[in-house]
N, C-alpha and C positions, 0 to 999 in steps of 0.2 A: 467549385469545391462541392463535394456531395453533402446532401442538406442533413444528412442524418450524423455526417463527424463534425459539421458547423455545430449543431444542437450538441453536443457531446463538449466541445469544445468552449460555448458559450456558458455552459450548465461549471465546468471545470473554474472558469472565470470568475461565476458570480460564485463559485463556494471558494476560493479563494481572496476571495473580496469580504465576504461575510466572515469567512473565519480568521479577517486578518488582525479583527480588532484587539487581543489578546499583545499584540504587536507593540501596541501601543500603553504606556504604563507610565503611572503617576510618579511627580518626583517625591522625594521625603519629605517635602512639605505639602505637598499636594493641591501646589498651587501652579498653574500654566496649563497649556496642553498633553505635557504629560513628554517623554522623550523615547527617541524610536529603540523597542528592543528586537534586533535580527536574529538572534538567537531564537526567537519561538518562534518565527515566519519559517527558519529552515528546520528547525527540526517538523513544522508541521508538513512542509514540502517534501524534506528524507520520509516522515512516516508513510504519507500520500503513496508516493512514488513504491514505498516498498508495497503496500497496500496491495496496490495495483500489479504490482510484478507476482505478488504471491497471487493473487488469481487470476491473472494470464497463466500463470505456471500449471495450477492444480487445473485450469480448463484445459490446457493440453495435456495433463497428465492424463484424466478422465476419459478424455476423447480419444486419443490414442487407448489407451486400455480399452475402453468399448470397443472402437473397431476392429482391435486387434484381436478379441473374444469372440466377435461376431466370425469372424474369417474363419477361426479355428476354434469352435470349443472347446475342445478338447485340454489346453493347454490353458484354461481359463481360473483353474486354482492355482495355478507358479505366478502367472502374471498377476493376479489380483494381491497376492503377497509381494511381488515385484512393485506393483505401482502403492501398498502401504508404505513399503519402504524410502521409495522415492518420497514422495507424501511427507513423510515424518522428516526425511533429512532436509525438503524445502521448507518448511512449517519450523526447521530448525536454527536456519538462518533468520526469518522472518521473524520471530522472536528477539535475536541476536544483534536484528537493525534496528526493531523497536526497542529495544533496550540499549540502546547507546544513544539513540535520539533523543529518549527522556532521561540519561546522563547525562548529555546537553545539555538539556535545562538546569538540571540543578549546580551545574557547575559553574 
């Protein structure tokens, strides 16, 4: 396996680990270890996950726009209003997962 998606991988691990302790919640008396809440492990996991998709997304949106500028200036003001558009309608969604994953929680 390449050392560079091990480290990326391991790095995912320990912050998954670290942030899992939220997971874990006192009873109403506040006496024991406390009992598992799954509800905040996935809504942290849905947030993550979209996290990560909204910027895989905008880095190909970018990158694609740049190169596609570079090839052809000429057409570099349609597509830079092109890829805000694109932009805003992903950023629109990304909003719309994080905000159903912290209605998760409170539900």
């Amino acid at each position: 396996m390449n050392p560079k998606v091990l480290r990326i991988l391991l790095l995912a691990v320990l912050v998954l680990l670290v942030s899992a302790a939220p997971g874990l919640t006192k009873t109403s008396d506040d006496k024991g270890p406390g009992t598992f809440y799954g509800v905040g492990i996935g809504v942290g996991l849905g947030a993550a996950v979209t996290m990560i998709g909204a910027g895989l997304g905008f880095g190909r949106i970018g990158a694609a726009a740049l190169e596609s500028m570079a090839r052809q200036p000429e057409v570099a003001p349609r597509l830079f209003t092109t890829m805000l558009l694109i932009a805003a309608l992903l950023e629109g969604a990304t909003f719309f997962s994080l905000i159903v994953c912290l209605l998760m929680v409170l539900l």
